[in-house]
Backbone as CSV, one residue per row, in Angstrom:
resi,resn,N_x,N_y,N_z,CA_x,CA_y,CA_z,C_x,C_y,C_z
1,UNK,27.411,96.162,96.945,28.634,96.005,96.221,28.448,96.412,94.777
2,UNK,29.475,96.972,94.640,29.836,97.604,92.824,29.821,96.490,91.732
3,UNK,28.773,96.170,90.809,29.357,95.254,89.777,30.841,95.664,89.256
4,UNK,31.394,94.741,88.884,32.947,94.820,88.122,32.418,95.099,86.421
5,UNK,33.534,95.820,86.592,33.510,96.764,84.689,33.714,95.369,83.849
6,UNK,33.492,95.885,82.615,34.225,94.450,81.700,35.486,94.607,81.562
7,UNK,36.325,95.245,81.672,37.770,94.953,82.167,37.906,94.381,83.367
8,UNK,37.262,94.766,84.457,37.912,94.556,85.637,37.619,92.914,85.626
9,UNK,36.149,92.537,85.142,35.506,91.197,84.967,36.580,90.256,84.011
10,UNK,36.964,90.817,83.095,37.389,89.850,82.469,38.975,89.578,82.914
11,UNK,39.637,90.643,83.633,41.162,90.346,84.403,40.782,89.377,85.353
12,UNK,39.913,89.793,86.558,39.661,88.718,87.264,39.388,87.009,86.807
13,UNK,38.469,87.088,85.714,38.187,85.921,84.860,39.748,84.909,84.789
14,UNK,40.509,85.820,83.607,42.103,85.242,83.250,42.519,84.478,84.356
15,UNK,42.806,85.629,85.313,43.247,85.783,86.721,42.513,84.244,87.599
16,UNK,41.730,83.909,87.869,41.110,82.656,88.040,41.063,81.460,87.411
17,UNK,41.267,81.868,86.282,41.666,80.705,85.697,43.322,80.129,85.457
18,UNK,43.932,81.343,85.187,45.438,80.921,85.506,46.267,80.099,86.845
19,UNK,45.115,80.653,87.821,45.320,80.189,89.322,44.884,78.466,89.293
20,UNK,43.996,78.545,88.594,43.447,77.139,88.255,44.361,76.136,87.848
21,UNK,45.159,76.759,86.806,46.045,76.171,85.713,46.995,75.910,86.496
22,UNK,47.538,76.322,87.404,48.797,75.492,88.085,48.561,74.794,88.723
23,UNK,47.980,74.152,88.656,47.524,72.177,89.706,48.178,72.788,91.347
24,UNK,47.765,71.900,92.039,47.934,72.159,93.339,49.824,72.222,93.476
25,UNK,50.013,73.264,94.211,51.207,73.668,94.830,51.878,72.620,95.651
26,UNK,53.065,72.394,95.446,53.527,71.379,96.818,54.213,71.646,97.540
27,UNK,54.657,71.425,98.580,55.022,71.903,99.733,56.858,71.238,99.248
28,UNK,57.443,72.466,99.934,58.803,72.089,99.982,59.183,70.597,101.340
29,UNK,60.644,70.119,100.709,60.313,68.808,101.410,60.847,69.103,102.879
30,UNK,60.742,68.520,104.125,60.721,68.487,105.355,62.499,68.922,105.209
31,UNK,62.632,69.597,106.692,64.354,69.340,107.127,65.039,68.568,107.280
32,UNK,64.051,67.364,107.286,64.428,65.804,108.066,64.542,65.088,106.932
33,UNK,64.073,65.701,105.418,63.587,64.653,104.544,64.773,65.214,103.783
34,UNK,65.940,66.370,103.759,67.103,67.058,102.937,68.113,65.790,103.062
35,UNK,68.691,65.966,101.954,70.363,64.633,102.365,71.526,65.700,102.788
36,UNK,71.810,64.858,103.688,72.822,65.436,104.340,73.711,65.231,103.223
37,UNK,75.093,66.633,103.283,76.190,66.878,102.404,76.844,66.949,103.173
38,UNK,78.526,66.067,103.125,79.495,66.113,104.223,80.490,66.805,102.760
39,UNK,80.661,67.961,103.582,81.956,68.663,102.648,83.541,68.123,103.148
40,UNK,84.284,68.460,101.861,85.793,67.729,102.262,86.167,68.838,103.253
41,UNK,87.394,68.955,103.898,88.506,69.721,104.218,88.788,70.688,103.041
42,UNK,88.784,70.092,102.153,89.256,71.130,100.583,88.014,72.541,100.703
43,UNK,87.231,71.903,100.165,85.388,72.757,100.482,85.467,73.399,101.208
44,UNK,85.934,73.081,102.355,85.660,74.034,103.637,86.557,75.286,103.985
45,UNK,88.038,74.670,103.272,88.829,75.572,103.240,88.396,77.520,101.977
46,UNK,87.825,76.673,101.467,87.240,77.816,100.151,86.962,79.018,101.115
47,UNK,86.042,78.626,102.147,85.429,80.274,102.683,86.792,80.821,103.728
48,UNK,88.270,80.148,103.761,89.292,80.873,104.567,89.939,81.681,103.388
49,UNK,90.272,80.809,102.590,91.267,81.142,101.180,91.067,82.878,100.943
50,UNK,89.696,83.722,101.024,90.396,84.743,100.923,91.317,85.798,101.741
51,UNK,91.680,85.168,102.941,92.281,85.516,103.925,93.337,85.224,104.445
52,UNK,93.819,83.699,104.145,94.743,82.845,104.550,95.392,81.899,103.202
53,UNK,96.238,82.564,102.886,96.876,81.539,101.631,97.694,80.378,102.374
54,UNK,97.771,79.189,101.328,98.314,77.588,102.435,99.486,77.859,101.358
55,UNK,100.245,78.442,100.720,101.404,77.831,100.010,102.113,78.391,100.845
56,UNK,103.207,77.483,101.508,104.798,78.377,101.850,105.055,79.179,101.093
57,UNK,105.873,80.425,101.400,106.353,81.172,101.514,105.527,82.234,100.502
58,UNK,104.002,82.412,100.609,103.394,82.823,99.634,103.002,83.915,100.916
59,UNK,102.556,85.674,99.905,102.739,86.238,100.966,101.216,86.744,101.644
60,UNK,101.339,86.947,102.876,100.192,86.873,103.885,99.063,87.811,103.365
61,UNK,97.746,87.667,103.798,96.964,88.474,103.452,95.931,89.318,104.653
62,UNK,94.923,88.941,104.567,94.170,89.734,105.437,94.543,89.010,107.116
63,UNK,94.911,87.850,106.784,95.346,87.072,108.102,96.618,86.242,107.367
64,UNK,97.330,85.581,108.214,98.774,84.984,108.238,98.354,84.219,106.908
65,UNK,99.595,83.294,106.084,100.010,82.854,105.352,99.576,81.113,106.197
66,UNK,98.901,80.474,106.046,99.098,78.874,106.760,99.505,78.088,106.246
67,UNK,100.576,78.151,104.891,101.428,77.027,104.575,102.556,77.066,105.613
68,UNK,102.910,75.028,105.991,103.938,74.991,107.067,103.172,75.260,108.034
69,UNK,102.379,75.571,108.647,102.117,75.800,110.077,102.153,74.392,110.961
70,UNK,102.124,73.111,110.984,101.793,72.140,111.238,103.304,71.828,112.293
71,UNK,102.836,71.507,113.276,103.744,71.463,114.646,105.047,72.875,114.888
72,UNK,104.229,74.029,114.147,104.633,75.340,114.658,103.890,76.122,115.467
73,UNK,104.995,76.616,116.651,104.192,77.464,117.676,103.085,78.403,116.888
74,UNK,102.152,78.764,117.633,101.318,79.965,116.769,101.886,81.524,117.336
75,UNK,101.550,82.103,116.204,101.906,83.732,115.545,103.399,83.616,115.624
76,UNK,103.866,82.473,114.608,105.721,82.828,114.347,106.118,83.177,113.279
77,UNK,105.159,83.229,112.230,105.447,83.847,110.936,105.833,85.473,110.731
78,UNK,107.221,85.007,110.053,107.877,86.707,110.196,107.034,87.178,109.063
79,UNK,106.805,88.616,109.586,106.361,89.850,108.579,104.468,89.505,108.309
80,UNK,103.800,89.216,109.712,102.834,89.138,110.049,102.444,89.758,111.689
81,UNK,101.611,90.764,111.587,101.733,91.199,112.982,100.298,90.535,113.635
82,UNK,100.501,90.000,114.372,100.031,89.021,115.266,99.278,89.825,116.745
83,UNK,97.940,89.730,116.968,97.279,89.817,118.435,98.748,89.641,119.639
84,UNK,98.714,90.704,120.773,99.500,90.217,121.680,99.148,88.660,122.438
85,UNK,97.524,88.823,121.958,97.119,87.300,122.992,97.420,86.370,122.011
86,UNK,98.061,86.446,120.774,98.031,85.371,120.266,99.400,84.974,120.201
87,UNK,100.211,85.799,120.212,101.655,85.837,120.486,101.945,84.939,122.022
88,UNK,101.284,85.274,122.940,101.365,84.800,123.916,100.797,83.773,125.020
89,UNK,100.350,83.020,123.621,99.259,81.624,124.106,99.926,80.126,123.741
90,UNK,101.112,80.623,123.629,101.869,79.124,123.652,101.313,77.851,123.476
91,UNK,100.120,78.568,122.172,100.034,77.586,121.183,101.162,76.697,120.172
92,UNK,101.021,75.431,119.978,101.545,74.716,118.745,100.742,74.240,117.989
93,UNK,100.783,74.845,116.742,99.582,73.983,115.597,99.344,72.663,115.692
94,UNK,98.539,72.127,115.550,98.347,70.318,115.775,97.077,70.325,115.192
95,UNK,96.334,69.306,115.410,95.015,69.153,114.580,94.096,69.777,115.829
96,UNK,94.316,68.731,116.796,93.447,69.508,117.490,93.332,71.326,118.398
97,UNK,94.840,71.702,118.370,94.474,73.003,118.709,93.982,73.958,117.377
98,UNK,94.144,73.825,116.169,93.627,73.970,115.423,92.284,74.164,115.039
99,UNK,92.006,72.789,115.200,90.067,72.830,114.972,89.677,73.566,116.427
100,UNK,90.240,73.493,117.422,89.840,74.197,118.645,89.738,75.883,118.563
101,UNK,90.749,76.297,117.714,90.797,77.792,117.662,89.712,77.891,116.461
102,UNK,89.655,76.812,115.206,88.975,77.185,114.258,86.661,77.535,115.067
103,UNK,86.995,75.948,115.801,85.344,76.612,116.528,85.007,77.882,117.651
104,UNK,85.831,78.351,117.707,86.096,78.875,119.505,87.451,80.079,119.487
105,UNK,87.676,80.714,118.559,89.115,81.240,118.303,89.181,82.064,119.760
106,UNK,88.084,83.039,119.961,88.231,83.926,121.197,88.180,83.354,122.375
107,UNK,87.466,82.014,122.343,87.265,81.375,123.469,88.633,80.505,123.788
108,UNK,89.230,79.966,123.091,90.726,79.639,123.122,91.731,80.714,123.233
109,UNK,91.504,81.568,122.625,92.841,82.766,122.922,91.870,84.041,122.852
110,UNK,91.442,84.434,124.490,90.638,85.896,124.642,91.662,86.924,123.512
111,UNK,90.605,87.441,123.233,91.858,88.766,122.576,92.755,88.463,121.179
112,UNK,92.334,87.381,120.793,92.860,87.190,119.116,92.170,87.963,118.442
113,UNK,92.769,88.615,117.959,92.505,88.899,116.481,91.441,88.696,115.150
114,UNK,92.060,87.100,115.310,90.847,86.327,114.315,89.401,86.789,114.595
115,UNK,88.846,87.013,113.923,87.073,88.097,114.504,86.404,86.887,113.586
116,UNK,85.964,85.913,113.425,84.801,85.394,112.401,83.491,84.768,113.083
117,UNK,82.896,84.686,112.398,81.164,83.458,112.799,81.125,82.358,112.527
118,UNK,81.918,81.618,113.344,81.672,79.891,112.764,80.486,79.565,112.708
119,UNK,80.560,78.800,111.768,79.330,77.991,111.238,79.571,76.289,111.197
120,UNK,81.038,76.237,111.340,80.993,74.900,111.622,80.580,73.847,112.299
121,UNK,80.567,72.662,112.598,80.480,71.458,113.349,82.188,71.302,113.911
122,UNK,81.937,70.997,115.273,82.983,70.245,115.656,83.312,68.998,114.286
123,UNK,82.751,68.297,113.358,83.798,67.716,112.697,84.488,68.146,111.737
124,UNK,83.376,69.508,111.207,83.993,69.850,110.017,84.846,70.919,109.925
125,UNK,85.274,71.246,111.463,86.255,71.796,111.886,87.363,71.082,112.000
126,UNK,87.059,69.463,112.329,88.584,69.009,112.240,88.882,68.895,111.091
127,UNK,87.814,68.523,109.788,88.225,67.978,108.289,89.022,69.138,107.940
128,UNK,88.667,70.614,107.996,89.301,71.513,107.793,90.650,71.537,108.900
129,UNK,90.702,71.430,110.184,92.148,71.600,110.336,93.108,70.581,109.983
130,UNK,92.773,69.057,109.670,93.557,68.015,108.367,94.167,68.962,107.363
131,UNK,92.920,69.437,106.273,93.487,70.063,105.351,94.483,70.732,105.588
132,UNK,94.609,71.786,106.249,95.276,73.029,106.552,96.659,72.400,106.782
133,UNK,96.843,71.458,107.888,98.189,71.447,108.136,98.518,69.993,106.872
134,UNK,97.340,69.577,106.169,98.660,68.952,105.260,98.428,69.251,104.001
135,UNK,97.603,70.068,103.548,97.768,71.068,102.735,99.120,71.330,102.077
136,UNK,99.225,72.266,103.490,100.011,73.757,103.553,101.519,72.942,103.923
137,UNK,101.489,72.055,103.641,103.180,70.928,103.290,104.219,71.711,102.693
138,UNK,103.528,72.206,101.362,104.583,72.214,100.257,103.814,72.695,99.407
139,UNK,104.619,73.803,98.710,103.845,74.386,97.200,103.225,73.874,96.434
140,UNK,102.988,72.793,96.515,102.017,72.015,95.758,101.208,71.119,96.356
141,UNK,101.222,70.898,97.385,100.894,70.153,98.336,99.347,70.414,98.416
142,UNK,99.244,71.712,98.385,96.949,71.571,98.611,96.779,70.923,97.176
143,UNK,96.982,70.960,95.969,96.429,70.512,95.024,96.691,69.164,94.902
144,UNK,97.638,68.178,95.436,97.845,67.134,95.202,97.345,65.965,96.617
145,UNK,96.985,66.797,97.413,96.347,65.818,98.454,95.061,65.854,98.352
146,UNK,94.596,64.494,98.801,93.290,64.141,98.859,92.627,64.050,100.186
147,UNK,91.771,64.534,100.196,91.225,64.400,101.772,90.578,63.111,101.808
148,UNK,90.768,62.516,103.386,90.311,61.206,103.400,89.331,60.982,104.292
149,UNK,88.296,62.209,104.352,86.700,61.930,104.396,86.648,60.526,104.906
């Protein structure tokens, strides 16, 4: 083996001793040892909002408008063009067909439209379909309700 130059000797040197200088490393904490975070209905709604505005009569975007939807058939909003399967699944908004389409949209209505990757929990699919239909009340209605987590 090659002795080391006095550069190369003295980088390595630094270099060993800096390694020194940070005291032992610790391990990030377990999966089991994280606190669980229960997000509101509000929270959860954040990752729809750029797609789905909740104020009545506010106008639709990449998907329908969901203010008012709450004990309305689904795809009745005029000047939204709607999946034929969704037109024709004689759905009515409620909480639970709601959170049902929100975990499962294709699996509830083959052939919707709606294309996403849930990531939800069955609950935090219902906290979010709460929000949504009482939200989407009244023009003011998402900012003044409280979710009751």
């Amino acid at each position: 083996m090659r002795p080391l130059g006095t550069r190369a000797g003295l980088a390595a040197g630094v270099l060993a001793s800096l390694v020194g200088c940070a005291g032992p490393v610790e391990e990030p904490p377990a999966l089991a040892e994280l606190e669980e975070v229960t997000l509101s209905g509000e929270q959860l709604y954040l990752n729809c909002e750029s797609c789905h505005a909740l104020t009545t009569g506010a106008s639709h975007r990449v998907g329908p408008n969901l203010g008012g939807i709450a004990d309305q058939p689904a795809a009745s909003r005029e000047g939204y063009a709607y999946s034929p399967a969704l037109q024709q699944s004689g759905l009515t908004w409620n909480e639970g067909t709601l959170a049902a389409f929100i975990m499962e949209s294709g699996r509830l209505v083959p052939g919707t439209w709606m294309v996403y990757h849930n990531h939800l929990t069955p609950e935090e699919s219902r906290r979010l379909a709460q929000y949504v239909l009482r939200a989407g009340q009244g023009a003011d209605a998402g900012a003044a309700w409280v979710d009751p987590q």
